[in-house]
N, C-alpha and C positions, 0 to 999 in steps of 0.2 A: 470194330469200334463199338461202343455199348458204355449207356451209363456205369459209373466208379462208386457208388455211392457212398462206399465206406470208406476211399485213396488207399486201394490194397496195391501192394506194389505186382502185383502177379500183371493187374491188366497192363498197367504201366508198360512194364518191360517188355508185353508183347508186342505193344505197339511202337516201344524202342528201336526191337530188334530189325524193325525195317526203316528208322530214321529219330528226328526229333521228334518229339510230343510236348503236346500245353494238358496241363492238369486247371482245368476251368472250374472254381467255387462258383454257386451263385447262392444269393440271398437272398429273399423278398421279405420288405416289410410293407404295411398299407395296407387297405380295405380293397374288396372286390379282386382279389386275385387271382392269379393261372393257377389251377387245378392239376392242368395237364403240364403244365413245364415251357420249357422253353428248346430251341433249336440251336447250338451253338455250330458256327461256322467260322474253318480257319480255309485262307488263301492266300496263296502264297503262288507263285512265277510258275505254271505246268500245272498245281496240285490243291487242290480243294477238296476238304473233309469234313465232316458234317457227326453232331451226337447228339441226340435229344436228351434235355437232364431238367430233373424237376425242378421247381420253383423254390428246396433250400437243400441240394445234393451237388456234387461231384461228378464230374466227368471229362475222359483223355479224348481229345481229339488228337492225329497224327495220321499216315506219317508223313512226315517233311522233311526234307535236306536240312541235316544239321550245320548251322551258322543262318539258316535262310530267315528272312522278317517275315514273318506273318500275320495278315489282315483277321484280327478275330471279332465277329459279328455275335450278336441275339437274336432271334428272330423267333416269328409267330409269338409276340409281343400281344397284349390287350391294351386297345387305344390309349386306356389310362394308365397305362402302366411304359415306365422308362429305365434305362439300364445307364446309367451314372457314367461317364467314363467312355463309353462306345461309339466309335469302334477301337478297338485296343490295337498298340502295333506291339509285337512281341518278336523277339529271335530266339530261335530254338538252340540246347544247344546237346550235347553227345551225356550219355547215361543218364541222368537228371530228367525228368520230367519241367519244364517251367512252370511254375505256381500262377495264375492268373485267378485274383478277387473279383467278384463279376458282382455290385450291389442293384438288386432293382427297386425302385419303390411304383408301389400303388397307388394313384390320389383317388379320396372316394367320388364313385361315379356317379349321382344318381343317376346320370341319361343311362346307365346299364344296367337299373334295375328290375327290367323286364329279363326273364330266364324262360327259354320257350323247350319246353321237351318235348323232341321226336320221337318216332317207331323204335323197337327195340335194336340197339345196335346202333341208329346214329348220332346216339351223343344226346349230351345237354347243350345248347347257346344262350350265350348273351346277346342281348339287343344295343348298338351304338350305332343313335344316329347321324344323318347325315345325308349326302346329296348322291345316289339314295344312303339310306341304313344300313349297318355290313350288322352279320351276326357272328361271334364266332367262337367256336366248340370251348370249354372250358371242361368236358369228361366224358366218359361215358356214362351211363342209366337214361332214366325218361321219369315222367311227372313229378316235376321239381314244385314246390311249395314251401315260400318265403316264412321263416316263423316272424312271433310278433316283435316288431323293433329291428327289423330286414339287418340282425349281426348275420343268418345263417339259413339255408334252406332243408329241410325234406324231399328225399328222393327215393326212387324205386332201382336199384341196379340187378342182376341176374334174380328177379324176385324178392330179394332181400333189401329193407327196410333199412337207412343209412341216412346219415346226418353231414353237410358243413356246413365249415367255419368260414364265413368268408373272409374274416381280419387273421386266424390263422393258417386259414391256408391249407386247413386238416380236412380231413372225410374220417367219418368214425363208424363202424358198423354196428347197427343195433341187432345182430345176430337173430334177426328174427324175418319169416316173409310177410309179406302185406302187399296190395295194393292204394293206389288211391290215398298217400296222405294228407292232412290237413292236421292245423291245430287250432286247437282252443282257447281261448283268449287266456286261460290259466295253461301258466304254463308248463302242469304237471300233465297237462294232457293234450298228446298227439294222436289223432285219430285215421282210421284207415281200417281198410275191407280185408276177411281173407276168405278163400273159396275152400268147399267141401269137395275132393276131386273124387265124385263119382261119375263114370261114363262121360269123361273128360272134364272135366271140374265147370262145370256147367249151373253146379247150383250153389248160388253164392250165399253167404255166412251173415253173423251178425256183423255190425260194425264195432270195433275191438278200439282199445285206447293203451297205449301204453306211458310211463313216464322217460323223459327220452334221457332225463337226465339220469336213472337209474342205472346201474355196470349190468344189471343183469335183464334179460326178456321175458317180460311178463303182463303177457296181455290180459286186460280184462273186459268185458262187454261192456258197451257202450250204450248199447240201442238194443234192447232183444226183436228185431224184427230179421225174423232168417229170408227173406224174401229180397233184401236188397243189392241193388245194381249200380248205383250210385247215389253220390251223395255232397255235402257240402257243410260247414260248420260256422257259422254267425260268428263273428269276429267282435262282436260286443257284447254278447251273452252266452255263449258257445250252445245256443239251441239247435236242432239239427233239420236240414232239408236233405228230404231222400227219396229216392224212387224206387217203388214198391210194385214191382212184374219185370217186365220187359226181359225175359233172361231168352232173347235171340230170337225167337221166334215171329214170324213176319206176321201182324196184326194182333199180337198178344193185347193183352186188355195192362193197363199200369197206371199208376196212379203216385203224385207228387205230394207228399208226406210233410211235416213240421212237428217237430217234438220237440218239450225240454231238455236241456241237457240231462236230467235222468232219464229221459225215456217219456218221462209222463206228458199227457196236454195232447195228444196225437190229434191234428188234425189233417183233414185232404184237402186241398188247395186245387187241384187239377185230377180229371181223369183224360183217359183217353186211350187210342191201340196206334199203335206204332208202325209205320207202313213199311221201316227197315230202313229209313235217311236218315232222320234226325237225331242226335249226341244222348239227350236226355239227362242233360250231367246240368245238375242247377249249380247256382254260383252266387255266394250271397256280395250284396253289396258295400261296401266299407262300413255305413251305419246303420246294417241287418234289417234295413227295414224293408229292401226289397232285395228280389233274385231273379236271376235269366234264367231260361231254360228255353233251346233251341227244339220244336215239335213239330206235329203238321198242324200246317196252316187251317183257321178253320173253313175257307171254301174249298181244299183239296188236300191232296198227301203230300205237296209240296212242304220243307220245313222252313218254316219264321220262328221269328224269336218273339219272345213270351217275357214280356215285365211283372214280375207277379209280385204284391205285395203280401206279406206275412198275417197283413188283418184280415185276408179274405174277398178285400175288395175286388170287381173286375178288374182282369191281368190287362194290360197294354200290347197293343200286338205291332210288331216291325214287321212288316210285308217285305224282309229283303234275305235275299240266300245266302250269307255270309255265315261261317259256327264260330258262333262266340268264345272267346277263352276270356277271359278274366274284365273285371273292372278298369276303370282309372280311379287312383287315388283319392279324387275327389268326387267319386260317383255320378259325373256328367256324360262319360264315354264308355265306350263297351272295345276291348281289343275283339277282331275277327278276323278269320283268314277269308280272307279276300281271292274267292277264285274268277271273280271278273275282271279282273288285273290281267295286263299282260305274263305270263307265267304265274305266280302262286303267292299274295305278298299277305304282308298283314297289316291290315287298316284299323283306322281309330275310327268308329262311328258315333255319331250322337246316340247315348240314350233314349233320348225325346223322338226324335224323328227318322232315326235310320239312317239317316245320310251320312257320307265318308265326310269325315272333316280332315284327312290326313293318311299319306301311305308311307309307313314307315322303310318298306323296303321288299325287296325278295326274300322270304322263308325259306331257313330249309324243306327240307323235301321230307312228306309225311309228320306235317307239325301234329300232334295228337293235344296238345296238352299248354300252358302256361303260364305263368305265376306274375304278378305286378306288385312292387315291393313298395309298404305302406310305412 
């Protein structure tokens, strides 16, 4: 049994040849949708069969004793999302596949528009809370980033640089590698790192921009600073924060950077050497006027987090061990994973003060990365 996507009669009839079959349509219309599909499930008195089919494709479940009723389900659903109709009762019946229209809709979620990306290989999640918050897979890649007006995010899959839609439902590939992206408040330009692979690609590149709406890949430099490790893009003026050393080395010397979006204006905002904990990946704040950045503390190597303001002024220091990923909306809260939680979750903390004001839930496992839709 195997998704149909086309309703060729080949699968059809192989799964005839050992009884009845349902030929399951599904459609998804609505915002925030399954990426990965759905699960369809038929039972029926002895026999239960199972096909995963994407979110607007085809696919035969069977086989079943022909004249038999069977219970046909959806399942691995997204909170917000509902299948019209279900559960269907259908009877099978000899040669004929039965026709089964499956319609889902999506209603827009904001509680889901946090997207947290893990280690290579386990997927992108959504965040839907609740008592706790459940998360759950919507694809595979990792460092997901919401563009402006959260229709669609930026992501990283097998190195290659890739775009969705969340109202359609698409993933488009930008035929090009990158890491790290982000965009700029103009929306001709999406920004992201790529490395020089000398003696394992060790030494990283400028930071590159391409236009995402363009059919074809064509990056152009962003920032000529070949020294950078990470980085981050002002969401009201697309000026850039970025870290300048730190390529692995345990006590390397580095230094936390600001520049106009052409490049110009270069200032340093932070030095420091790196004792091999702390992220160093700064994160600008909804109204660019300040950024986190997770380093050692200044009485030891221990990592805190760093409020730093873009004028220069002295940074704010949160004395607590959490690594920061992203804002809140409103730029009151900071998301962190939280490993003094029982198992591994991810908390809201005050900006101000460090304190949890909220645990959203258990994380996947190996969270790297995650995005808070504005």
């Amino acid at each position: 049994v195997s998704v149909d996507p086309v309703g060729s009669n080949a699968l059809a009839f192989s799964v005839l040849c050992a009884g009845g079959a349902i030929r399951v349509t599904v459609t998804t219309t609505g915002r925030d949708r399954d990426f990965d599909g759905y699960v369809v499930t038929g039972t029926t008195v002895g026999f239960t069969n199972t096909v995963r089919v994407g979110p607007a494709s085809t696919g035969v479940v069977g086989s079943f004793p022909v004249g038999a009723t069977v219970q046909v389900t959806l399942g691995d659903l997204a909170p917000n999302c509902t299948a019209t109709g279900a559960p269907f009762s259908v009877t099978v019946v000899l040669n004929d596949p039965v026709n089964l229209a499956v319609p889902v809709t999506c209603a827009a979620a904001p509680s889901s528009a946090i997207l947290v990306g893990t280690a290579s290989g386990n997927g992108i999640f959504r965040y839907f809370p609740g008592a706790p918050g459940t998360f759950q897979s919507i694809g595979t890649g990792e460092e997901p980033r919401w563009a402006p007006g959260g229709t669609g995010f930026a992501f990283v899959d097998g190195g290659l640089l890739k775009l969705a839609d969340v109202d359609a439902g698409t993933i488009r590939s930008l035929d090009g590698s990158g890491s790290a992206p982000a965009y700029s408040p103009d929306p001709r330009r999406l920004l992201f790192l790529q490395f020089d692979c000398f003696f394992g690609c060790y030494f990283p590149n400028e930071i590159y921009y391409v236009d995402p709406a363009s059919p074809t890949f064509a990056p152009a430099v962003a920032l000529p600073a070949p020294d950078v490790t990470a980085f981050d893009v002002s969401p009201t003026t697309g000026a850039v924060a970025y870290i300048s050393g730190n390529q692995g080395i345990a006590f390397e010397a580095y230094e936390l950077r600001t520049a106009n979006a052409d490049g110009s204006g270069v200032r340093v905002l932070l030095t420091g050497r790196n004792p091999g904990g702390p992220d160093l990946k700064p994160r600008f704040s909804p109204n660019g006027q300040e950024l986190f950045l997770q380093r050692e503390c200044p009485t030891g190597s221990q990592p805190c987090i760093y409020i730093v303001r873009t004028d220069g002024t002295p940074p704010r220091v949160l004395d607590v061990r959490f690594r920061p990923l992203d804002w809140s909306p409103d730029g009151t809260r900071l998301l962190v994973v939280n490993a003094t939680s029982p198992g591994v979750a991810l908390s809201l903390i005050s900006a101000t003060t460090g304190q949890v004001v909220e645990t959203l839930g258990n994380a996947p496992a190996q969270v790297l990365s995650a995005t808070w839709r504005r």
